[in-house]
Each structure stands twice: as C-alpha cells, then as structure tokens.
C-alpha positions as CSV (number, residue, x, y, z in Angstrom):
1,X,16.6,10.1,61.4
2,X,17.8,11.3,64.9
3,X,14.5,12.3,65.8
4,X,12.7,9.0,64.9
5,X,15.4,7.6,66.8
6,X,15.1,9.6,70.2
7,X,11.4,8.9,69.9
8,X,11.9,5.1,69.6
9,X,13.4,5.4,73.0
10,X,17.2,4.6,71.3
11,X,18.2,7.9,72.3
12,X,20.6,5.8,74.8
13,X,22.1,3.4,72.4
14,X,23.0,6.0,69.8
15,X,24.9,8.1,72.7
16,X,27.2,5.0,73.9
17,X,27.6,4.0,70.0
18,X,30.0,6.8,69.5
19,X,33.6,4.7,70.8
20,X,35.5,6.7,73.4
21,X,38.9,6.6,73.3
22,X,39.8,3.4,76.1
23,X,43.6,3.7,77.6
24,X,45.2,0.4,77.1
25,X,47.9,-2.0,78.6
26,X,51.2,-1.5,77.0
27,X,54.4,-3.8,77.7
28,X,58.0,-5.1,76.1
29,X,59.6,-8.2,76.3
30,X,63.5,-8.4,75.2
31,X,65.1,-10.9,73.8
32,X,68.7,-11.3,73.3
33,X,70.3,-9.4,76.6
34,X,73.9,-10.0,76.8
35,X,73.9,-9.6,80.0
36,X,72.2,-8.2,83.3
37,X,73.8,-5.7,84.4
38,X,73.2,-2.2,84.8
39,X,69.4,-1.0,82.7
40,X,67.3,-0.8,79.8
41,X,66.6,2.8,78.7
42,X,63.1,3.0,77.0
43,X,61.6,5.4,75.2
44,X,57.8,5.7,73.8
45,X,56.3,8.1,71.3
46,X,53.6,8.6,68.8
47,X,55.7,11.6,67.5
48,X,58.0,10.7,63.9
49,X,60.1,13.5,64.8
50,X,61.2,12.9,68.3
51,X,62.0,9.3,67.1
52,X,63.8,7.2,68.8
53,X,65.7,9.0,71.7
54,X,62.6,11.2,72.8
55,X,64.4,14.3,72.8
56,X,62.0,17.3,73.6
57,X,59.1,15.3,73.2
58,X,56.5,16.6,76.1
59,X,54.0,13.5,75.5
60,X,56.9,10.3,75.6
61,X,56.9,7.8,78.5
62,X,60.6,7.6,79.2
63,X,61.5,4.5,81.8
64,X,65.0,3.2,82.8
65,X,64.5,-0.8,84.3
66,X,67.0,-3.3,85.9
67,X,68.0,-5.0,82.9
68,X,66.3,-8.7,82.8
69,X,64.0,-10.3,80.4
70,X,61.1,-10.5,81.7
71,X,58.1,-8.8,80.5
72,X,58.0,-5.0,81.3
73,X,55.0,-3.4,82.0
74,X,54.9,0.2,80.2
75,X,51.3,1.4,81.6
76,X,47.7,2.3,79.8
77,X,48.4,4.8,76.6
78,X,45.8,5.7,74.2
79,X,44.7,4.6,70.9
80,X,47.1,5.6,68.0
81,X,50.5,4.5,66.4
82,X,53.7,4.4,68.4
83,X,57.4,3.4,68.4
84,X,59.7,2.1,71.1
85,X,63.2,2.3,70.9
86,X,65.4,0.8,73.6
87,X,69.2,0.4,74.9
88,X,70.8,-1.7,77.1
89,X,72.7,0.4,79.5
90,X,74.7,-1.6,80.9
91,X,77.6,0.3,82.3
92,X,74.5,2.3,83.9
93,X,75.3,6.4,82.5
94,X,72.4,6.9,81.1
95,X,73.0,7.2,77.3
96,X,74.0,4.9,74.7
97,X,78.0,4.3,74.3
98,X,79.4,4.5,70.7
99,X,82.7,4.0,68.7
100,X,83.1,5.8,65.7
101,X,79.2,6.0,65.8
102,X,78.5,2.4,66.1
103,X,76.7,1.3,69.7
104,X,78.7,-0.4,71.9
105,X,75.7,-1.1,73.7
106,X,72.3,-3.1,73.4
107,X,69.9,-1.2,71.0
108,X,66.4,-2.7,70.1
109,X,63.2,-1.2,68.3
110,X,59.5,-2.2,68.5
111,X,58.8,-4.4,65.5
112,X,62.4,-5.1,64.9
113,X,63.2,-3.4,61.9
114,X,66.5,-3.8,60.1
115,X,69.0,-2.0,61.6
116,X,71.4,-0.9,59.3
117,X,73.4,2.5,59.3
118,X,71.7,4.4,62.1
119,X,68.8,3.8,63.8
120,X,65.6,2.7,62.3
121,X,62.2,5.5,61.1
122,X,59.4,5.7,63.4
123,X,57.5,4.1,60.1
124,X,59.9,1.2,60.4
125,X,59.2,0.7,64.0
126,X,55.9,1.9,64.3
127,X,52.8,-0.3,65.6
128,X,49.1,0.6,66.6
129,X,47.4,0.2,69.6
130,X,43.6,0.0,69.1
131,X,41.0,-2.0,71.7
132,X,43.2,-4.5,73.1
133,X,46.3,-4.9,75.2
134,X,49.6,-4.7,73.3
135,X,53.0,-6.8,74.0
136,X,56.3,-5.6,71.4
137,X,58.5,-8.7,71.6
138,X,62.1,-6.5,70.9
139,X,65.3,-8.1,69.9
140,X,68.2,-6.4,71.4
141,X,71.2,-6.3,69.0
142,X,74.7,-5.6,69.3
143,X,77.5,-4.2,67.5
144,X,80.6,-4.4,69.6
C-alpha cells in the first residue's frame, strides 16, 4: 500500500498525516480571592505523584503571580493530562499556612474537585490538553 501510494505522488500527504505533537496555550482564571495581597503560588504537572505541591518534579512549571483575578497566562505545554493546584499566598512566604493541618490560606485545584480532608488526587483534578488552547477556571476556597 505504501508503495502504490509513493507512486501516486501522495508520498507528501502521508508524511504530514502523522500529527506532531503542537505546544499549546495554557492559562488560569481564579475566582473567589479574598483578597489581593501578597501571591498565587502555582504549580503544574502531568506527574500523579508529584501531585499537587510539585515537590521533586524536574518537568513542573512552578509560577508565583501578584494575586488578582485576572486571567494568568501559564505558557505553551504539550499534549497530555495535567493538574494545577494553587494557593493564595497572601502573607507572601512562600508556602501554604496551616492550623492543625487545615489551610489558613487560599487553596484551589484545576477542575475544582471536592475538597475535603486533604487535598484533592491528580485524577480529581486532572484535565487534557489536546489541539486547542486551554483556560482552568479555579475556585479558591478557604478554610479559616
């Protein structure tokens, strides 16, 4: 079949038939800030295991932004299934606060998934990218 093919003169078209993997546009928007002060710690992976802080994971896009609403652009990734897990930072050190394990900041997860004792699976929160650009609307809940 290849052969009848190449001597058709389709050679070409069965080349640029095989899809190549395309990098596409990948952005948040947050709802439910309490506030605007200090940043949103965000934290991207395609890795179950290194779900949701990030922790040792050499392929995760890691970003800290002024905390606002506004949609945040996250870049180009490639095709596959990913989770986004976020916290509002807002006394600005870096890590999410706790009391008696319970956030007493902002926490939010790409397809917002229930939230009940401890954070979300990567299942729960996960979402594909695949041909087209990709906006995760995230609720940011709190606790305290």
């Amino acid at each position: 079949m290849r052969i009848a093919l190449c001597l058709s003169g389709l050679c070409p078209l069965m080349i640029g038939a095989a899809p190549l993997a395309q990098l596409q546009p990948l952005s948040i928007a947050m709802d439910g800030l309490r506030s605007h002060k200090g940043r949103i710690l965000i934290c991207v992976t395609r890795k179950p295991d290194h779900f949701p802080d990030c922790s040792d994971d050499p392929d995760r896009r890691h970003f800290a932004v002024p905390a606002g609403e506004a949609p945040v652009p996250l870049g180009d990734v490639a095709p596959g299934d990913y989770a986004i897990a976020i916290i509002h930072d807002e006394n600005g050190n870096g890590r999410l606060d706790t009391f008696a394990g319970i956030p007493r900041e902002g926490v939010g997860f790409s397809c917002n998934p229930a939230i009940r004792f401890g954070a979300p699976s990567f299942r729960s929160a996960r979402f594909t990218i695949a041909g087209a650009a990709v906006k995760q609307d995230i609720r940011v809940k709190y606790f305290l």
